[in-house]
ROVODREN-217674 format. One record per residue (C-alpha): residue in one letter; y, x, z. Coordinates in Angstrom, 1 decimal, decimal comma, padded with zeros to 4 digits. Layout:
! residues N
<atom 'A' <Y X Z>>
...
END
This chain:
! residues 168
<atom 'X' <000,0 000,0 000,0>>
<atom 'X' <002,5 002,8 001,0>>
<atom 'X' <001,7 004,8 -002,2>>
<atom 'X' <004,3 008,0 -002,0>>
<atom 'X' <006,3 009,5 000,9>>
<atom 'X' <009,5 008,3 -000,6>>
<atom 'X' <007,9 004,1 -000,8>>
<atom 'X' <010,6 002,4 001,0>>
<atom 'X' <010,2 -001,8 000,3>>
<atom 'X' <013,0 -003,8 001,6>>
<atom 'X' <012,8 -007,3 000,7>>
<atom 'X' <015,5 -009,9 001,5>>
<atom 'X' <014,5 -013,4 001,8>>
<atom 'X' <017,4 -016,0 001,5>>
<atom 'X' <016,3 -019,0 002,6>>
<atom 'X' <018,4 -021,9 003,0>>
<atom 'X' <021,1 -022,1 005,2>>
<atom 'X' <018,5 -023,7 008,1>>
<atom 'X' <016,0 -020,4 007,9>>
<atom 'X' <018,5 -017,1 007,8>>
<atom 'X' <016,8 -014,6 006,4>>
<atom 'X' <014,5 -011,3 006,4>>
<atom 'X' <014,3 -007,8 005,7>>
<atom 'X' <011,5 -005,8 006,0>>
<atom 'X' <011,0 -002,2 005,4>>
<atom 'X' <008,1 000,3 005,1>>
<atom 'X' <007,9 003,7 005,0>>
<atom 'X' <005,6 007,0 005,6>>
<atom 'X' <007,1 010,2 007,4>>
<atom 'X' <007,9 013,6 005,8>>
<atom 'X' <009,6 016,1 006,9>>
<atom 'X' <013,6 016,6 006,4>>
<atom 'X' <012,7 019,2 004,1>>
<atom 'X' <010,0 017,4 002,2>>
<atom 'X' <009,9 017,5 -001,6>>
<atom 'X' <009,6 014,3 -001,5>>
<atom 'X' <012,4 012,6 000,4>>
<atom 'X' <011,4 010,0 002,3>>
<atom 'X' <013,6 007,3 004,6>>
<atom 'X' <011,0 008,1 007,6>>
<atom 'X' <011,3 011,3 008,7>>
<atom 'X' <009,9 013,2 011,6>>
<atom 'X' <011,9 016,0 013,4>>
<atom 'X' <008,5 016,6 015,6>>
<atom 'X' <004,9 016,1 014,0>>
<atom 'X' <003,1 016,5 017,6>>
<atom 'X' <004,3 013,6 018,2>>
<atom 'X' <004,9 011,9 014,3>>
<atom 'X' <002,9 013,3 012,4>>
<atom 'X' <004,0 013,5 008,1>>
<atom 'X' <002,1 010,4 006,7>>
<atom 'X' <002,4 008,6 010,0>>
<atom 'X' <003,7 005,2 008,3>>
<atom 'X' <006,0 002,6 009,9>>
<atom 'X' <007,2 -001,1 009,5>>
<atom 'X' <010,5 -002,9 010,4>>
<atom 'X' <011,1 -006,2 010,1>>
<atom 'X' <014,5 -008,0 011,0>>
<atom 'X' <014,6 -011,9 010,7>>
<atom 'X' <018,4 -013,6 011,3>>
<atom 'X' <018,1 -017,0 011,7>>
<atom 'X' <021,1 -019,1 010,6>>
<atom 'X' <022,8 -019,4 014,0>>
<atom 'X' <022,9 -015,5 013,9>>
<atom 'X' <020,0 -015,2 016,6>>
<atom 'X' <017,7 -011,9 015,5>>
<atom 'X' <014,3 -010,7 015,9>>
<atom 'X' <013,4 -007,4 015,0>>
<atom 'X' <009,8 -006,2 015,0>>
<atom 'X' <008,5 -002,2 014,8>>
<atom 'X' <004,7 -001,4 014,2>>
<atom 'X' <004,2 002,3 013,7>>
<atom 'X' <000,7 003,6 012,9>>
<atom 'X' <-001,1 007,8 012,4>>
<atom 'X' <001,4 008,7 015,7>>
<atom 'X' <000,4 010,4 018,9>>
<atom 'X' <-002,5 008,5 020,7>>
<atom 'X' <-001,6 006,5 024,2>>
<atom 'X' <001,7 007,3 024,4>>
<atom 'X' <004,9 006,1 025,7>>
<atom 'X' <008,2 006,2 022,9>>
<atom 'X' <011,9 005,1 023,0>>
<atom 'X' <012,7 003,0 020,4>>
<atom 'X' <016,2 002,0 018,8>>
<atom 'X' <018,7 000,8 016,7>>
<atom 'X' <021,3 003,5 016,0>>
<atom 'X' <024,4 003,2 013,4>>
<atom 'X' <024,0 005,9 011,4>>
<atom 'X' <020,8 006,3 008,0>>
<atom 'X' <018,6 009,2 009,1>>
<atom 'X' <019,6 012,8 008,0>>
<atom 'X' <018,0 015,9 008,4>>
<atom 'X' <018,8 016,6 011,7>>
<atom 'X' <018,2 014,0 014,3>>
<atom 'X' <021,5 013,6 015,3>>
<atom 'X' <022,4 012,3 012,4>>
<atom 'X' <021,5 008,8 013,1>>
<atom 'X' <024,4 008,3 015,5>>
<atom 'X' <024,9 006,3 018,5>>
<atom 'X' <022,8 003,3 019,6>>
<atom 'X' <023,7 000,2 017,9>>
<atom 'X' <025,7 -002,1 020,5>>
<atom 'X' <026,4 -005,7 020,1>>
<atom 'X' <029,7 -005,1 022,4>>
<atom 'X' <030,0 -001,5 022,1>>
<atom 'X' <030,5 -000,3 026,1>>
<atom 'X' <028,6 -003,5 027,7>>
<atom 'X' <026,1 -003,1 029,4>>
<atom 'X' <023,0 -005,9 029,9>>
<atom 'X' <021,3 -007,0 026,7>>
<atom 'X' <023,3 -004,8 024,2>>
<atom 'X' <021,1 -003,0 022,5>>
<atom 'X' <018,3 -003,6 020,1>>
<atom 'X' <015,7 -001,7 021,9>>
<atom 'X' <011,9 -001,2 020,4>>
<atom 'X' <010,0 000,6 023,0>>
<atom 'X' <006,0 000,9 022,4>>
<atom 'X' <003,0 002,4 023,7>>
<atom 'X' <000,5 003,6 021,1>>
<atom 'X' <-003,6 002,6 021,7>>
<atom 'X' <-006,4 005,4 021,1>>
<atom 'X' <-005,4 005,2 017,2>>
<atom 'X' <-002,0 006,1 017,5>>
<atom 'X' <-000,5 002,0 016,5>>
<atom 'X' <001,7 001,0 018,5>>
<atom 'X' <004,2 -002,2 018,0>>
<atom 'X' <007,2 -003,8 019,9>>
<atom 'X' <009,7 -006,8 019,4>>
<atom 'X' <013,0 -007,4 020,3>>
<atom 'X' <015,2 -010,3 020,4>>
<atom 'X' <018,9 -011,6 020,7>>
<atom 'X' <020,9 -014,2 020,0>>
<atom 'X' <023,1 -011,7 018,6>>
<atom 'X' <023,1 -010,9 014,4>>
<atom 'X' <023,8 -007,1 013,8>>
<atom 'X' <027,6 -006,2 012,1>>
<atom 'X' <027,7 -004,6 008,8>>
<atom 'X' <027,6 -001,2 008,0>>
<atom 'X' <026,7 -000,4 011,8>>
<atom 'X' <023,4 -000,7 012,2>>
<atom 'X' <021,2 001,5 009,8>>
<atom 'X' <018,1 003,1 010,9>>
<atom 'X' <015,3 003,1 013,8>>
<atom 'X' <015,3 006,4 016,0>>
<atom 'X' <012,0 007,2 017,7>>
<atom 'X' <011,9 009,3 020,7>>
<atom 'X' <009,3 010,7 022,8>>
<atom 'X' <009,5 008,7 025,4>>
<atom 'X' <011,6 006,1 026,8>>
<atom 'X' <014,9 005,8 028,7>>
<atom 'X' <017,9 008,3 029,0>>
<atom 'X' <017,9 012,1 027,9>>
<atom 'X' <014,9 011,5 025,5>>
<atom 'X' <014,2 013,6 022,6>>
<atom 'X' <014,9 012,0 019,0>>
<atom 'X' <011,3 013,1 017,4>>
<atom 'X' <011,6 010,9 014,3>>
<atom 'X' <013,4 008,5 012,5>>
<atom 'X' <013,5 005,5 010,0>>
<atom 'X' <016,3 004,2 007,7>>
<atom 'X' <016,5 000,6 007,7>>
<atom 'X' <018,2 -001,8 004,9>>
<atom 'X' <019,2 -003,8 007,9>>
<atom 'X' <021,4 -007,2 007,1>>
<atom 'X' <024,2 -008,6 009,1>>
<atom 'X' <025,5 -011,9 010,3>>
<atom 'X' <028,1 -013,4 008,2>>
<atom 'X' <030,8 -015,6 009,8>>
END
C-alpha cells in the first residue's frame, strides 16, 4: 500500500455542510538525508526505524469540533512516545517542526492536540485526540514523535501532515 519512501496520500473528503470533512495522510520514514525524500522522517532509527510507516487522520466536523487519529507501525516494541501537533512541516533537523500547535496560544488545559501512544510487542501503537476546537490555517503542519512523553522529551521523528482548518 505505501509503495516508496516518498508515498504521501492525503485525501480530503467534503461532505456536505452536516459531515465536515477528512484528511488522512500516510507515509513511511527515511532519513533527512534520504535519496528519496519522504514527509516522515526519523532523526533516531533506535527508536523509528527507516520504513517504520505511519497514519494520520484528522476529521472536522461542521461545527468545527476535531478528531485526529495516529497509528504508527515497524517502531520500537513496548514503548512509551510523546506525540503532537507542532506548526511547522518537518525539516531536516527536528527543530524544524516548531512549537506545539495551540488552540489559544499561552492557555493552558486542553490546548493542544496531543497523540501519545504506547507501542505492543510489534512495534504499533495508535492514539486519538479530540476537541471541540478546528485547527487555524497555516499553523498546524506536521506530527512530532518523541521518545517519550511529557516535557524535555527528545524529537526522534516526524510526519508532515496536509492538515485542514476551520473556516468561519
Amino acid at each position: 500500500m505505501l509503495a516508496t519512501l516518498s508515498a504521501v496520500t492525503a485525501a480530503v473528503l467534503l461532505g456536505g455542510t452536516t459531515s465536515g470533512y477528512t484528511v488522512d495522510a500516510e507515509g513511511r520514514f527515511a532519513p533527512p538525508a534520504a535519496f528519496i525524500p519522504s514527509a516522515a522522517v526519523t532523526y533516531d532509527q533506535s527508536y523509528v526505524p527507516a520504513a517504520a510507516s505511519i497514519r494520520v487522520r484528522q476529521h472536522t466536523n461542521a461545527g468545527g469540533a476535531t478528531t485526529i487519529d495516529l497509528r504508527i507501525t515497524g517502531v520500537r516494541p513496548r514503548h512509551s512516545f510523546g506525540a503532537s501537533v507542532h506548526q511547522h512541516p518537518c525539516g531536516t533537523l527536528p527543530a524544524d517542526a516548531g512549537p506545539r500547535y495551540q488552540n489559544q496560544p499561552g492557555a493552558a488545559d486542553d490546548n493542544e492536540a496531543r497523540l501519545d501512544f504506547t507501542t505492543d510487542a510489534q512495534g504499533a501503537g495508535s492514539a486519538s485526540d479530540r476537541h471541540t476546537w478546528g485547527l487555524r490555517r497555516d499553523e498546524a503542519a506536521s506530527v512530532v514523535i518523541q521518545d517519550r512523553p511529557g516535557e524535555g522529551a527528545t524529537r526522534v521523528a516526524c510526519f508532515t501532515v496536509p492538515f485542514g482548518w476551520v473556516t468561519e
